[in-house]
NULOKOL-528493 format. One line per field, with one value per residue (C-alpha): residue in one letter; chain; x, y, z. Coordinates in pm, whole numbers, always signed. Layout:
<sites>
rest [A  ...];
kette [A  ...];
u [X  ...];
v [Y  ...];
w [Z  ...];
</sites>
This chain:
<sites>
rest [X  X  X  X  X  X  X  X  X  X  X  X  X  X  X  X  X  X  X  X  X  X  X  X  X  X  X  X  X  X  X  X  X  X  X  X  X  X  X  X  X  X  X  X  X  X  X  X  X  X  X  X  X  X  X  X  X  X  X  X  X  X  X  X  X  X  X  X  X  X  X  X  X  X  X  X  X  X  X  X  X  X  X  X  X  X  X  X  X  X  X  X  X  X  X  X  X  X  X  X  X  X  X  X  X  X  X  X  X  X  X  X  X  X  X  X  X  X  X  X  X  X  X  X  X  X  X  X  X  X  X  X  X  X  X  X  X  X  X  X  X  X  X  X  X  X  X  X  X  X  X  X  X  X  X  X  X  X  X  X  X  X  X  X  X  X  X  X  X  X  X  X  X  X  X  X  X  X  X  X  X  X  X  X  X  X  X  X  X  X  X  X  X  X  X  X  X  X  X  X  X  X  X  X  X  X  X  X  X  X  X  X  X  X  X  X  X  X  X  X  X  X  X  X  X  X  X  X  X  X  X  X  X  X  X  X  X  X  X  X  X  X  X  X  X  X  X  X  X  X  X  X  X  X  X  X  X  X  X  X  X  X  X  X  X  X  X  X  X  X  X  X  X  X  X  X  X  X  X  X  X  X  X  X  X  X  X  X  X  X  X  X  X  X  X  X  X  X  X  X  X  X  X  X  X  X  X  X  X  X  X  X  X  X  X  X  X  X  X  X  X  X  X  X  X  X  X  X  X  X  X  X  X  X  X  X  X  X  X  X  X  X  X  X  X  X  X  X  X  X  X  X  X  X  X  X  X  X  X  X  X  X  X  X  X  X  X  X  X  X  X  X  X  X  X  X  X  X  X  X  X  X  X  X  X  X  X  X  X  X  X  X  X  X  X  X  X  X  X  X  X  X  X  X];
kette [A  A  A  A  A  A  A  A  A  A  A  A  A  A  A  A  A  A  A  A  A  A  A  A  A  A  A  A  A  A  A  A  A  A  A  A  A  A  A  A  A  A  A  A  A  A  A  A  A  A  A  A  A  A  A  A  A  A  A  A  A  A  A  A  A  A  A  A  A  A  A  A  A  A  A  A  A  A  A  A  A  A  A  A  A  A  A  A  A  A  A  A  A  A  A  A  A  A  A  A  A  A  A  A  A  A  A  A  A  A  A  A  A  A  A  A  A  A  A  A  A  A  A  A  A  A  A  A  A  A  A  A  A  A  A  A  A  A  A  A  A  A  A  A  A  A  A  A  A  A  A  A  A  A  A  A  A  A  A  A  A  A  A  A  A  A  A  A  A  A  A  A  A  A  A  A  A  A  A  A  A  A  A  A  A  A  A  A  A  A  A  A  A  A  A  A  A  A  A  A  A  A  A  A  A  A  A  A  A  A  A  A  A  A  A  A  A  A  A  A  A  A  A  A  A  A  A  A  A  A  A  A  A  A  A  A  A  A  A  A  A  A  A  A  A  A  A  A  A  A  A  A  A  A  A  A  A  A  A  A  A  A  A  A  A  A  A  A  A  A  A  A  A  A  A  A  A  A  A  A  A  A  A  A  A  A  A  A  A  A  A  A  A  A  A  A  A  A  A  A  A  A  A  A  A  A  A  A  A  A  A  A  A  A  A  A  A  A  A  A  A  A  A  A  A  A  A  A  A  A  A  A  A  A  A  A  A  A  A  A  A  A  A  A  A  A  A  A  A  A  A  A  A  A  A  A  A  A  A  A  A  A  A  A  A  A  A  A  A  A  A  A  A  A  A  A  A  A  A  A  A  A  A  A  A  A  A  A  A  A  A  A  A  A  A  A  A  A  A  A  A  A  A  A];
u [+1126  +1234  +1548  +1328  +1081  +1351  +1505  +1166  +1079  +1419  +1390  +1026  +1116  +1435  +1281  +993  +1227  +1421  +1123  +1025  +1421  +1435  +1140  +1278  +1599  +1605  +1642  +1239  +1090  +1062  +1449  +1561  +1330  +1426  +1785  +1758  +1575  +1856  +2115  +2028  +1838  +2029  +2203  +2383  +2419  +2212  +2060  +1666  +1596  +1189  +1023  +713  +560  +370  +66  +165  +365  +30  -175  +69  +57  -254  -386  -128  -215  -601  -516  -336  -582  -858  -617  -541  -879  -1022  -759  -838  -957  -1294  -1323  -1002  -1132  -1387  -1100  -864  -1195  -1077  -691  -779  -1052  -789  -490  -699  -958  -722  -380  -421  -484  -212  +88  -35  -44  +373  +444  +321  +488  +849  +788  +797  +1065  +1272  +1177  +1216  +1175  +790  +504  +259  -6  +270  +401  +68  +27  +398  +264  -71  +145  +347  +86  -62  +106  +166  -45  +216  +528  +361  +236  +550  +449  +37  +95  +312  +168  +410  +279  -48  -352  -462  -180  -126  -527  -482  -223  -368  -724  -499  -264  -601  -783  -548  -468  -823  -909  -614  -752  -989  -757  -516  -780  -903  -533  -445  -843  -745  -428  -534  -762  -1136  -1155  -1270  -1559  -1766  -1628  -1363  -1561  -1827  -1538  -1363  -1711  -1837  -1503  -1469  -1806  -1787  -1470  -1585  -1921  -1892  -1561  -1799  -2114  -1906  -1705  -1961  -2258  -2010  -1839  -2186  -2310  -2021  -1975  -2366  -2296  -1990  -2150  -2463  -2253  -1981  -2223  -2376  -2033  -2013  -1657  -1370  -1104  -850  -1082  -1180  -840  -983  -1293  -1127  -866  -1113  -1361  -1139  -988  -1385  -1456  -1130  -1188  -1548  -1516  -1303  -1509  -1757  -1563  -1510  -1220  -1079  -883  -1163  -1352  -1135  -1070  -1466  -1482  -1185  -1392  -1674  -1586  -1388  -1720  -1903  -1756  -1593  -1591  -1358  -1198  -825  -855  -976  -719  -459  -448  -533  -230  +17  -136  -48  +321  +384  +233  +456  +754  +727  +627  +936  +1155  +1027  +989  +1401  +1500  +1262  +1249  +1497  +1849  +1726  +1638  +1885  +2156  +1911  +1848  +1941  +2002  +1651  +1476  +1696  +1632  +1222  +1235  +1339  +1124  +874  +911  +1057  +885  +615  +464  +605  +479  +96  +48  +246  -12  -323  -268  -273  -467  -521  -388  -80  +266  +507  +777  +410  +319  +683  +620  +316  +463  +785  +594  +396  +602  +541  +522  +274  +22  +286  +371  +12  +3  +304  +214  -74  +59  +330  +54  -39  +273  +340  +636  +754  +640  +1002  +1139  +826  +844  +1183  +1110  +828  +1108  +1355  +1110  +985  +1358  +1449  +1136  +1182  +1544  +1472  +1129  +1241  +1576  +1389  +1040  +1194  +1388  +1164  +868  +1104  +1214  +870  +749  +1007  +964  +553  +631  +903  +567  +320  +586  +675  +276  +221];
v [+1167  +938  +805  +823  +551  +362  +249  +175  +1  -184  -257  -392  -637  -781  -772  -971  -1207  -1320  -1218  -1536  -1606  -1286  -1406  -1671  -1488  -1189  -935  -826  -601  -282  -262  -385  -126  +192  +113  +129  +441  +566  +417  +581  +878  +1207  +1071  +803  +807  +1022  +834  +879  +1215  +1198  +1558  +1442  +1683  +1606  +1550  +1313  +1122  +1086  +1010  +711  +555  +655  +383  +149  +116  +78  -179  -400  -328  -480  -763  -843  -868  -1048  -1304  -1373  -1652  -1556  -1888  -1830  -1424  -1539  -1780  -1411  -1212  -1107  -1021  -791  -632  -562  -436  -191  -88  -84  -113  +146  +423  +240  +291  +652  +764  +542  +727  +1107  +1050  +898  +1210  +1454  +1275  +1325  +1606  +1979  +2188  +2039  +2169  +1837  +1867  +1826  +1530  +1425  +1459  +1227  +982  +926  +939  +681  +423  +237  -28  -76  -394  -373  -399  -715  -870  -1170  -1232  -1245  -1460  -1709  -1988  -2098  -1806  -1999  -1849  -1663  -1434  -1363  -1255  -1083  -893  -858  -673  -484  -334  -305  -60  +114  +335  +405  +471  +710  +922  +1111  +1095  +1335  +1528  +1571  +1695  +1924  +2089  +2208  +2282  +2523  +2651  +2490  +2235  +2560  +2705  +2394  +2194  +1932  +1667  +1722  +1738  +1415  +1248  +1361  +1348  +949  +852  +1021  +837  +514  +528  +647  +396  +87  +213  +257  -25  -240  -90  -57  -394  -535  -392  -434  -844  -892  -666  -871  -1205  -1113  -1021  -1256  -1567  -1417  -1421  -1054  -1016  -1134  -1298  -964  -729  -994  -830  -520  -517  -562  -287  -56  -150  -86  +215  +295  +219  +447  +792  +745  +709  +991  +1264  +1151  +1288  +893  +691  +579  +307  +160  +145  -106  -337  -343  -418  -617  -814  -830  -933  -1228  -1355  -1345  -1436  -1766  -1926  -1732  -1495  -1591  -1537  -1205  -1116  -1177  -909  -645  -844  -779  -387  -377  -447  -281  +75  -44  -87  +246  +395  +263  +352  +725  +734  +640  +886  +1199  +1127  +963  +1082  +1453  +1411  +1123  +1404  +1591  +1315  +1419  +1167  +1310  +1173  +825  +745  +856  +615  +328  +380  +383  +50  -126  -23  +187  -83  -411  -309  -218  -528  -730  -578  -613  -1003  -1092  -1427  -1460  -1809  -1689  -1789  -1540  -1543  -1513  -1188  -1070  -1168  -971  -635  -651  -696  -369  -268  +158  +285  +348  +478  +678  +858  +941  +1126  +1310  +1478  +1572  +1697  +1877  +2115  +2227  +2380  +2353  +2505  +2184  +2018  +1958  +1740  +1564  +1478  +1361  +1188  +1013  +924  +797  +540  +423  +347  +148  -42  -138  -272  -419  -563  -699  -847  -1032  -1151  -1491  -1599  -1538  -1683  -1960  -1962  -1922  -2194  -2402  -2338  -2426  -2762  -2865  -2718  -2965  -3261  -3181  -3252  -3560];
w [-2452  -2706  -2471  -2205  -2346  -2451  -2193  -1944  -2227  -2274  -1884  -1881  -2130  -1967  -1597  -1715  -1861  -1504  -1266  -1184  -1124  -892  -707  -543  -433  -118  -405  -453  -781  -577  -478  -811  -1036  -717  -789  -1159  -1144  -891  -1105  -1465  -1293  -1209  -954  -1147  -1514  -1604  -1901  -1772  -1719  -1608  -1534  -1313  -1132  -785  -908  -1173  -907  -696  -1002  -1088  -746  -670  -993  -922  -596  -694  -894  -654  -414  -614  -746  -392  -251  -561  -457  -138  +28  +204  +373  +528  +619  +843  +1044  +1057  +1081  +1466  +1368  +1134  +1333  +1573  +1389  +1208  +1476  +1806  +1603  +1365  +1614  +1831  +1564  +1499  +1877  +1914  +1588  +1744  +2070  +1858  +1642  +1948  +2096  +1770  +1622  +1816  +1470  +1397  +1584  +1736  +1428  +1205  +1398  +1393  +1012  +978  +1210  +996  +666  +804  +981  +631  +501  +136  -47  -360  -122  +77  -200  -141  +184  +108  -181  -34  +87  +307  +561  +759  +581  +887  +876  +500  +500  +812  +661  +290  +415  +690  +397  +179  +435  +642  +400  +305  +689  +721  +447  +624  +958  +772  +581  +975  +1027  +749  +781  +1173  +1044  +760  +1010  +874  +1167  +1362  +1202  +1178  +1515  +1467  +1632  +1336  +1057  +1209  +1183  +849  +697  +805  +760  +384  +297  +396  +357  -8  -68  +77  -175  -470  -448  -392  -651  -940  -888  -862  -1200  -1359  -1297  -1405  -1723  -1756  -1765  -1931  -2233  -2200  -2195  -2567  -2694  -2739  -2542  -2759  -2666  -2693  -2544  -2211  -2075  -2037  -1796  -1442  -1481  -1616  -1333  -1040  -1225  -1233  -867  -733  -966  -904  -551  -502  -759  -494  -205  -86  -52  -399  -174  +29  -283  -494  -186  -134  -529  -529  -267  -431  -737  -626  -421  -738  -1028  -982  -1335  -1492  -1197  -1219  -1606  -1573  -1311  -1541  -1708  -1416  -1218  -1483  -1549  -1212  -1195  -1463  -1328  -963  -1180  -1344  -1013  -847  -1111  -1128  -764  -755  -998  -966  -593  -417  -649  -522  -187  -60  +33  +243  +518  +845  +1153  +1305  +956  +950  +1319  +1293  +988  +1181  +1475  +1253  +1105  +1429  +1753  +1643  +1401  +1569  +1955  +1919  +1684  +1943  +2225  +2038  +1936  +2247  +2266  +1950  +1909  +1725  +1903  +1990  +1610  +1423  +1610  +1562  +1185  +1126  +1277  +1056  +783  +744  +435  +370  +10  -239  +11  +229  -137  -205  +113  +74  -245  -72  +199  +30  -156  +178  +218  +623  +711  +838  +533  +397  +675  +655  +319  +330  +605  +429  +200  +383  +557  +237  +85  +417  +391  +26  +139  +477  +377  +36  +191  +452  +298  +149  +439  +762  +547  +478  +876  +975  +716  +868  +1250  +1190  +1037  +1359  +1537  +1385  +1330  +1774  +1817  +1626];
</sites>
């Protein structure tokens, strides 16, 4: 244990030392802390031998990926969200169910060993993107506004909305879909996870910026302890939401939301800490997620799993966003730009863990499947992210220079 600690601990230090550096080369956090994890884990040296089991896998990304949810959307601009208002509408309510129909129709073009609700399941695994992983394309503001908070509230409530699109899946497939109707269970099961995410997120947050003020303004919230509210409030907003039978994710984006509309003096200062909380949990997520995950199952890949994991973040995310921005203003390399980047991680390893206790017989080349995406995406989408925002930064300026 002791070896164990030492090292994360060891790496935390000297990665927080040159990540600004690393930021501003192709090389992003998530690659470098997979390959360390890869590198001292089983596979390599051997040096960091971490026994998680699934559920403490999904418990780790689960609160990692509350807490850049609610970061996120704290962040944003809303100004800017009623201007992108319409491209978000679209990629979630007609692009969304898009990718998940390319993704079942790649999967039964691909794969002859899983029956069509298990291709189904993969394909609604697959279709969220990941808010940690985008995070250097949302933040940058060399992308126009409209598309980084386009693609921040996409990543910050697709994965919420396919919660109770699998739970739909894995109920018919256990065999519960048929005693109630599935129509019924599709509706109650959607309407519970967002109606419950939306009231939760947006009651606690509430409550919880009023308390926050009332006491802060008497002086009663020192200076050490002011780092502590936000990460215990969205923390608050995802366990309660999901006790609840809502959707944990949906919850801290509405929060996240929230709180950014309403407390304005002293927002970014308050972030802070909840920010950094958050890379550190993605760090140690990554890092387990290379060794635990990635040193055991990278041998087991088969060309079915590699070619379904680059359909999946090619044609089957790049076309339906293509198709539903259609005169939306947005010239043809932007389009382009917002379909590559639809990153697949944290979310995507939530699911698997979840659907790996259901124990489908096809629930092996599923999950490695799962994996397989995610480890492309970490490369491709971290290799890329600086330069095409550069290109893109670069090609809009010629644009606006062309016009003047």
């Amino acid at each position: 244990m002791y070896e164990n600690l030492a090292i994360l601990a060891a790496f935390v230090f000297l990665y927080s030392l040159i990540s600004g550096g690393l930021e501003r080369t192709p090389i992003n956090g998530a690659i470098v802390f997979t390959a360390f994890g890869l590198a001292f884990g089983p596979l390599g040296l051997g040096l960091l031998t971490l026994k998680v089991d699934e559920e403490g896998m999904r418990t780790l990304a689960e609160l990692t990926l509350a807490l850049v949810l609610f970061t996120d959307a704290a962040n944003a601009n809303l100004r800017e969200l009623k201007h992108s208002f319409h491209i978000f509408q679209k990629l979630l309510l007609i692009g969304l169910p898009l990718t998940i129909l390319l993704g079942f129709g790649a999967g039964v073009l691909v794969f002859g060993g899983l029956t069509l609700l298990e291709i189904a399941i993969l394909a609604t695994m697959l279709a969220p993107t990941d808010a940690a992983l985008g995070k250097a394309v949302v933040t940058n503001e060399a992308v126009p506004s409209k598309i980084r908070e386009g693609l921040n509230v996409e990543s910050g409530l697709n994965d919420g909305i396919c919660v109770p699109i699998l739970f739909i899946f894995l109920a018919i497939a256990s065999g519960a879909g048929a005693k109630g109707g599935t129509s019924m269970l599709a509706l109650k099961l959607v309407a519970q996870a967002i109606g419950v995410g939306v009231v939760v997120g947006a009651g606690l947050t509430f409550l919880g910026v009023r308390l926050l003020t009332r006491f802060a303004d008497r002086g009663w919230v020192t200076e050490t302890w002011r780092q502590l509210p936000v990460p215990a409030l969205a923390v608050t907003c995802f366990a309660v939401a999901q006790w609840l039978g809502g959707s944990g994710f949906i919850a801290c984006f509405v929060g996240g939301m929230l709180f950014g509309g309403i407390e304005k003096r002293h927002k970014h200062k308050l972030l802070l800490a909840a920010e950094g909380t958050g890379d550190t949990l993605a760090l140690i997520t990554w890092v387990v997620f290379g060794a635990a995950v990635v040193g055991q199952s990278i041998g087991s890949f088969s060309w079915q799993v590699v070619l379904y994991a680059l359909l999946s973040l090619t044609i089957v995310r790049m076309l339906p966003v293509f198709l539903v921005l259609a005169g939306m203003n947005l010239r043809t390399d932007e389009k382009l730009f917002m379909g590559w980047f639809g990153p697949r991680g944290l979310a995507s390893i939530v699911f698997a863990v979840i659907v790996l206790n259901e124990h489908l017989p096809g629930g092996g080349t599923i999950s490695m499947t799962v994996v397989c995406t995610i480890v492309l995406s970490i490369v491709a989408h971290g290799l890329t992210a600086n330069p095409l925002v550069a290109a893109l930064g670069a090609r809009i300026e010629r644009s606006k220079s062309r016009s003047k």
